[in-house]
N, C-alpha and C positions, 0 to 999 in steps of 0.2 A: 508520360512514359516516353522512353526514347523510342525513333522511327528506327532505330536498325538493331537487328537479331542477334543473337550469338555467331551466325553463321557470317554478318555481314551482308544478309540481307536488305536491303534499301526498298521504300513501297514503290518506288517509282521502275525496277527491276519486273515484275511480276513475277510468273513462275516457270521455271525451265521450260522450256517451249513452245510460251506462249506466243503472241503475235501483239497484242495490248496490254499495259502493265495493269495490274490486279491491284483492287482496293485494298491496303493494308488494316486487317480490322484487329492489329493488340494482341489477337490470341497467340497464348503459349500454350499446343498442344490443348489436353483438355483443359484448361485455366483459362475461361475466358473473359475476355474482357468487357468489365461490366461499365455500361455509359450509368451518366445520374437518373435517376428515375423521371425526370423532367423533360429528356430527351427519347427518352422508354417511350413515355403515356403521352397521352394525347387529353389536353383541356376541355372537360363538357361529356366526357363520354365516363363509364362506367362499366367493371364487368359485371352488375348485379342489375337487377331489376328492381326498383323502389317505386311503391304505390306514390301516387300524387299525395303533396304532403296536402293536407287541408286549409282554407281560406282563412286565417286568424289575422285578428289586427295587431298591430310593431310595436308592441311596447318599449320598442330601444332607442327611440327621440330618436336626435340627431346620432347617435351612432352606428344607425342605420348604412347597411352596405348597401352600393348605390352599384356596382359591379364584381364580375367572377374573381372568386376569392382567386381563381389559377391556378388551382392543384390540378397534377397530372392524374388523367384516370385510366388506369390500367385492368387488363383481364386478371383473373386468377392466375393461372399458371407463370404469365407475365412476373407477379407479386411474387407469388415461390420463387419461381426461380431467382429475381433478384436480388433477393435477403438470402436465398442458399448460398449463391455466387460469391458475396461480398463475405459471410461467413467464412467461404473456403480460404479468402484472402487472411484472417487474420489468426495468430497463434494461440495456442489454447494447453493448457499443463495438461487436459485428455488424448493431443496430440504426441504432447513431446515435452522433454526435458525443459525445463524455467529457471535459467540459471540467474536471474536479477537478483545482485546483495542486498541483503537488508530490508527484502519484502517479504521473505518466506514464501515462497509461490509452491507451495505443496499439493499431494494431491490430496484430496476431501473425500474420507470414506462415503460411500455412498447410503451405508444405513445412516449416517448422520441427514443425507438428506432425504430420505423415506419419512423418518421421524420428523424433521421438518415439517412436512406434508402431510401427518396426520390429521385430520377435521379438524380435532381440539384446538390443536396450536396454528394450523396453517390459518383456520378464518376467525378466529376471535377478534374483536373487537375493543381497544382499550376502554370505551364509553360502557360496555358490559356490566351491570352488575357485579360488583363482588362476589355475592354466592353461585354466581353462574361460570366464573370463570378459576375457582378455585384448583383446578390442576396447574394452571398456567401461572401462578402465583408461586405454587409447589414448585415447580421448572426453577423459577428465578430466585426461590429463597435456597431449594435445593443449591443449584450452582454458585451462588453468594457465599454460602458455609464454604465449597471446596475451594473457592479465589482465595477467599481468609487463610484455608487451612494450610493451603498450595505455597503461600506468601509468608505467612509468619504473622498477619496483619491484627488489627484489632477490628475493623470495618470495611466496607465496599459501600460504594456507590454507583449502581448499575446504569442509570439512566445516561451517561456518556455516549456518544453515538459513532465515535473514532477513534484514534491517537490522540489526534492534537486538538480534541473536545476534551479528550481527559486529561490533557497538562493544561488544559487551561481549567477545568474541573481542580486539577490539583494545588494551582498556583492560587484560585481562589479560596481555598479552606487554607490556605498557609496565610492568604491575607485577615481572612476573617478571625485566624490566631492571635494574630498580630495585634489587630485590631484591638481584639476582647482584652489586651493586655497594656493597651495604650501606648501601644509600641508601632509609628509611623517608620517604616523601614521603606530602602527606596531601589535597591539594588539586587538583582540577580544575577548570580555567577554562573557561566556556562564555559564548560572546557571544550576546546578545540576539537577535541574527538565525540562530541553530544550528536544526535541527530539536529538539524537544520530546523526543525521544527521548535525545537525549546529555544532560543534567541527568540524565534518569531513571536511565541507562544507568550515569555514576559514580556518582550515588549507590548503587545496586544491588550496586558494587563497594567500594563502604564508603569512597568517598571523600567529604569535604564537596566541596561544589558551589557556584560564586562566580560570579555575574554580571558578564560584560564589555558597558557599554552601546552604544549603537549610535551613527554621528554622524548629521546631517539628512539625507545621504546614504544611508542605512540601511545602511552599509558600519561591519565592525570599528572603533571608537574605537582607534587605532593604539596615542596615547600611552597612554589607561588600563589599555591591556594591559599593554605595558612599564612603568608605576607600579606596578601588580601583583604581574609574576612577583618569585619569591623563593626561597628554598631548601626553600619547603615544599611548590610548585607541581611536580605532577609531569607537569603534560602541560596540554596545551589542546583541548577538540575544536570544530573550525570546521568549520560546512558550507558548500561554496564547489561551484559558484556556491551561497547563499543563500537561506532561505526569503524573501527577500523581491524574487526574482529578479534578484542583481546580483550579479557574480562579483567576490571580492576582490582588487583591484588588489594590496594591498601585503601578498599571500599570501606572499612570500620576505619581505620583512620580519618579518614576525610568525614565521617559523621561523624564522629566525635568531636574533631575538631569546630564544625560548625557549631554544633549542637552547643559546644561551651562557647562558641562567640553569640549567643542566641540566637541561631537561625535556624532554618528546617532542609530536608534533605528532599529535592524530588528527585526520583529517578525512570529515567524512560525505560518502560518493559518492553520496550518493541523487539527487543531479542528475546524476552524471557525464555522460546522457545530452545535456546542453547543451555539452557541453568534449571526446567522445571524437574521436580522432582528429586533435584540432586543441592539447589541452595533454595532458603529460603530470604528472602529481602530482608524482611522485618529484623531477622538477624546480623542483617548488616548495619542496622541503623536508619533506614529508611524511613522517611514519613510520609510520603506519597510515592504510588508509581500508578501508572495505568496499563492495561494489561490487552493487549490485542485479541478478540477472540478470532479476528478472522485472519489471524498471524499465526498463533501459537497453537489454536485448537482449533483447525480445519475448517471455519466457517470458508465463505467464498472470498476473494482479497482480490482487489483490481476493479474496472471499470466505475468507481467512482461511488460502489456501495453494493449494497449495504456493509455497514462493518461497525464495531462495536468494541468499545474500549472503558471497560470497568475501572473504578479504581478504587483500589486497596490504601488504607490510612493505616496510621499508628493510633496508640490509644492518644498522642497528645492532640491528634487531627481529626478523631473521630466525631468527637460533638460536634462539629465544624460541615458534616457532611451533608451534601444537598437532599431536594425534596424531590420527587417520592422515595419511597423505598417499603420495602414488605417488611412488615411482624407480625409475627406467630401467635395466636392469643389461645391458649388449649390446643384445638384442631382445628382453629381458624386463620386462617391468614389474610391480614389485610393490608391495606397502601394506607402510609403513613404521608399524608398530603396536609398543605398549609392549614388549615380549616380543623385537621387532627393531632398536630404537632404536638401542642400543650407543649406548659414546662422543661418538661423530656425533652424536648428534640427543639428549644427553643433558640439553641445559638445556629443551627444551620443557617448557612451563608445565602441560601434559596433554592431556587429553582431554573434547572438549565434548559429543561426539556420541556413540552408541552403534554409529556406523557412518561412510560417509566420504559424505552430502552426496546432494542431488534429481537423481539419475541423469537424469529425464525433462527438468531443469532444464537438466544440462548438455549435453546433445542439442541442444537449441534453441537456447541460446547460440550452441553453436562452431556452431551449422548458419548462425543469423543474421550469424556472423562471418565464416565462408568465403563467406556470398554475396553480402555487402557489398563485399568486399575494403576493400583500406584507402582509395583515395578513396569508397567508399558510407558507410563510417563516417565520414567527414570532412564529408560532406553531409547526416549525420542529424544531425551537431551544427550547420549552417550552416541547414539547411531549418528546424529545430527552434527557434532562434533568430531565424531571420526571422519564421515564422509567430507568434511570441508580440510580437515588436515593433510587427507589420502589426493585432495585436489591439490592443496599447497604444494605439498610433496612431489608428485609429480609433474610439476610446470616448473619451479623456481630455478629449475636449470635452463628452461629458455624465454622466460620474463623476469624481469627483477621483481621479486618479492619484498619490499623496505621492511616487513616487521618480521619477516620468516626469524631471525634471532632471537627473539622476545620471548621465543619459546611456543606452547602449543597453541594453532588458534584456536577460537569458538564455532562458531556457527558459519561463518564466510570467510573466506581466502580475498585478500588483496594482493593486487599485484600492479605496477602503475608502465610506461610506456619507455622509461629511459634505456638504452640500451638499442631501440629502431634504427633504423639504416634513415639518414637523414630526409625527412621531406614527409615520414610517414608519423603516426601519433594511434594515441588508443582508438578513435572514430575510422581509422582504418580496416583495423581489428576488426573494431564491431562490426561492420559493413560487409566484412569478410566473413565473420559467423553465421551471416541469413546465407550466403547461398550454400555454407556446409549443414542447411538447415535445420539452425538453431536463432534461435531468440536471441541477442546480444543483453550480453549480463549487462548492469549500472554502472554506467561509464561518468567519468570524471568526477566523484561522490566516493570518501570523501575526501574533503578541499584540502584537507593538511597531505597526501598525498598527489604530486604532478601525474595527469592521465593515467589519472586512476582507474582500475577495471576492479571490480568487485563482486564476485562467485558467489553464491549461497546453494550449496548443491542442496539443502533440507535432509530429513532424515529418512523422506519415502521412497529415493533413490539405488540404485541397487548399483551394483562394483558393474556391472556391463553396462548399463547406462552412463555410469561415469568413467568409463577407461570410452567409450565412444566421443564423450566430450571432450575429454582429455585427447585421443587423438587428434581431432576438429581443429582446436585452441591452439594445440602444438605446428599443428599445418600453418597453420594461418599467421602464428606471430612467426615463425622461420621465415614466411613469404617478406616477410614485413623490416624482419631485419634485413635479408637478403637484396629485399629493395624491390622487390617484384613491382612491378610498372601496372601489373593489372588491378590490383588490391586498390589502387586510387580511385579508380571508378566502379568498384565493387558496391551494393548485387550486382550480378548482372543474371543472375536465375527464378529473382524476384517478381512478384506483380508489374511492381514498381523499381524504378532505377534509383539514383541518388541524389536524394532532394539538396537544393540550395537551401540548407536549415536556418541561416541567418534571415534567406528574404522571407523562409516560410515562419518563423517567431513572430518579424518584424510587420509585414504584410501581408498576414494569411487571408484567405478567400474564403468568405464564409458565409456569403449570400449567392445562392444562384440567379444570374439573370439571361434574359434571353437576348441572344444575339443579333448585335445591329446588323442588319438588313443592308447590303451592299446596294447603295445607289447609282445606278448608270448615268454618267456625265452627259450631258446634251449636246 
């Protein structure tokens, strides 16, 4: 943190009338500044009382600790308050407005997470008994029909554990097609406007990986795709609608096209939340997508999980799909695993998981999908689309907007930095939006636009929520073209100031040690 204030306060200053300069301790106001816990607590001490542990002999040989492990030991209130503090520091969608493109940072009804929490589903146990856990089977076969029905699909496969589990889930039933057909194919096409994840996702799968460019539109180059395919092209993955918020018009074209050079279609559902209810895939040709539930249907999204990404086949993909998965046998429902495959389910490609998928994930799902029905799902793709359009609209007269001509967006507004007063760029912007306190949307993503900023306002936002960010945004790129001098070392209201992000990539600190001991010279 920087040593001087808004005010221009300096520690070495103290406080108007004092006589001795005053310790500067970091606080803003009530925001206080929180040291590491290792500088908190104190080594050997405890706030609890713990009986003597009892005499047993070490069965741990040589891996025997021979001294203090060094963890700080802290009082209770100590611990509270520590993890409150740090809390208060970071942003939360129960706070405030989540404007990052292409994440969906929505808010999560909260009877979705009640249901979550019921006994049934919160503590079961996958190792369970089948007869014992027969609601939570009902859960996952229930939601599997409405993925299918939602898609247009012929099959799902639940057990996916993310996004970019399910394009590699999907890119493996497209190989094992392949395969069954004695058709070695070696090439994966991905268009410039794909999410980042599908390049990664075929390479990963040992395919070369081929750029399709985009037109001024930022929409698929139709014909450089068909100049392309060929017999070594085993599939294409497009994400539609698009990171660059525009849904592909000539999505039946481009699967057909493949489809007749014999290839397969993936497409990344990570937007689906712009299109549920109102298209479905399967009708556009699609042979794999996987489908976010902690994107589209309110699961929780961020910190690193839990998150869950089914995926939806065609009937040419379905046999192809992994292991496990539930069938209905009368009024039984059971997990179709290796061991019970048989014949039936004999070309699945295997098994990805070491179990069947985020039980707590699919609770919330099918809970947000019964209470939607199918016209509220129809309204979260229509609310969600107007609300990012009402953002375009309202900005493109003081950011350039590159695709605002293209016609209406989807789910995100982009907008990238050309037009700034020279010396400033989109990281200015962003820097500028924490202390109008907001969260800075997804900056520089994606790459086919320069300093790019990307908006996802979602559909649970309301017209005064968004005409407040709309204000913010407006402040702040004016500052920016105008050249405002302060914007460059913006926050300045924050926790924290503005980090050096190259050295913090390149050399982040990530082991605490304790500080060398100043030795006095002789």
């Amino acid at each position: 943190m920087s040593s001087i204030n808004q005010s221009g306060w300096k520690p070495e200053m103290g406080n108007a009338g004092d006589t001795a300069p005053a310790t500067y301790t970091g606080n803003k106001a009530l925001m206080l500044e929180e040291a590491l816990i290792f500088e908190i607590g104190t080594a050997g001490t405890t706030g609890v009382d713990l009986a003597e542990a009892p005499k047993v002999a070490s069965r741990l040989g040589n891996l025997e600790r021979h001294r203090d492990i060094g963890l700080p030991g802290l009082s209770e209130p100590e611990t509270v308050r520590h993890y409150t503090r740090l809390s208060r520091q970071n942003y939360a969608i129960d706070l405030g407005f989540f404007p990052l493109g292409s994440c969906t940072m929505k808010h999560n009804p909260r009877l979705n997470e009640k249901v979550a929490r019921m006994a049934g589903f919160a503590d079961v146990h996958p190792l369970q008994p089948e007869e014992t856990v027969q609601g939570a089977l009902v859960v996952i076969h229930e939601l599997a029909h409405w993925l299918v029905t939602l898609t247009g699909m012929k099959a799902v496969a639940m057990s996916p554990k993310a996004g970019a589990h399910g394009e590699l889930c999907g890119i493996l039933a497209i190989r094992a097609a392949l395969t069954a057909r004695g058709d070695a194919r070696s090439v994966i096409l991905c268009p410039e406007s794909a999410h980042g994840t599908n390049p990664a996702t075929a390479a990963f799968a040992g395919y070369a990986v081929e750029n399709i460019p985009a037109t001024s539109e930022g929409r698929v180059d139709l014909a450089a795709l068909k100049a392309r395919l060929g017999p070594d092209v085993a599939g294409v993955m497009i994400t539609n609608p698009n990171t660059c918020g525009l849904f592909e018009r000539d999505m039946r074209e481009i699967s057909d096209a493949v489809h007749a050079a014999g290839g397969y279609v993936y497409c990344d559902g990570a937007n689906f939340n712009a299109i549920v209810g109102r298209v479905r895939p399967g009708d556009l040709g699609v042979d794999a997508m996987h489908i976010n539930l902690h994107k589209t249907f309110s699961t929780p999204h961020g910190g690193g999980g839990p998150g869950s990404g089914p995926v939806v086949l065609s009937e040419a993909l379905a046999p192809y799909a992994p292991l496990p998965f539930i069938d209905k046998d009368g009024d039984h429902y059971r997990l179709v695993e290796e061991e019970t495959a048989g014949e039936r389910y004999g070309s699945s490609f295997g098994r990805m998981v070491a179990f069947h998928g985020q039980m707590g994930m699919f609770t919330r799902a099918l809970a947000y999908i019964m209470s939607h029905g199918a016209d509220g799902l129809r309204q979260v793709a229509e609310d969600a689309v107007l609300n990012a359009n009402y953002i375009l609209r309202s900005l493109e007269d003081v950011l350039e907007a590159p695709f605002a001509h293209s016609g209406p967006c989807m789910h995100e507004a982009l907008f990238s930095d050309n037009g700034l007063a020279e010396g400033f760029s989109t990281l200015d912007i962003a820097k500028g939006l924490i202390d109008e306190g907001y969260h800075p949307m997804t900056v520089y993503f994606p790459l086919v636009v320069h300093g790019a900023m990307l908006v996802e306002p979602t559909e649970t936002e309301s017209k005064a929520t968004l005409d407040q960010f709309i204000g913010a945004l407006r402040s702040v790129a004016e500052r920016a073209k105008a050249g405002d001098p302060a914007l460059k070392s913006a926050p300045h209201h924050a926790p924290r100031r503005r980090l050096d992000e190259t050295q913090a990539a390149r050399k982040p600190v990530l082991v605490w040690r304790e500080p060398e001991q100043a030795v006095a010279a002789e």
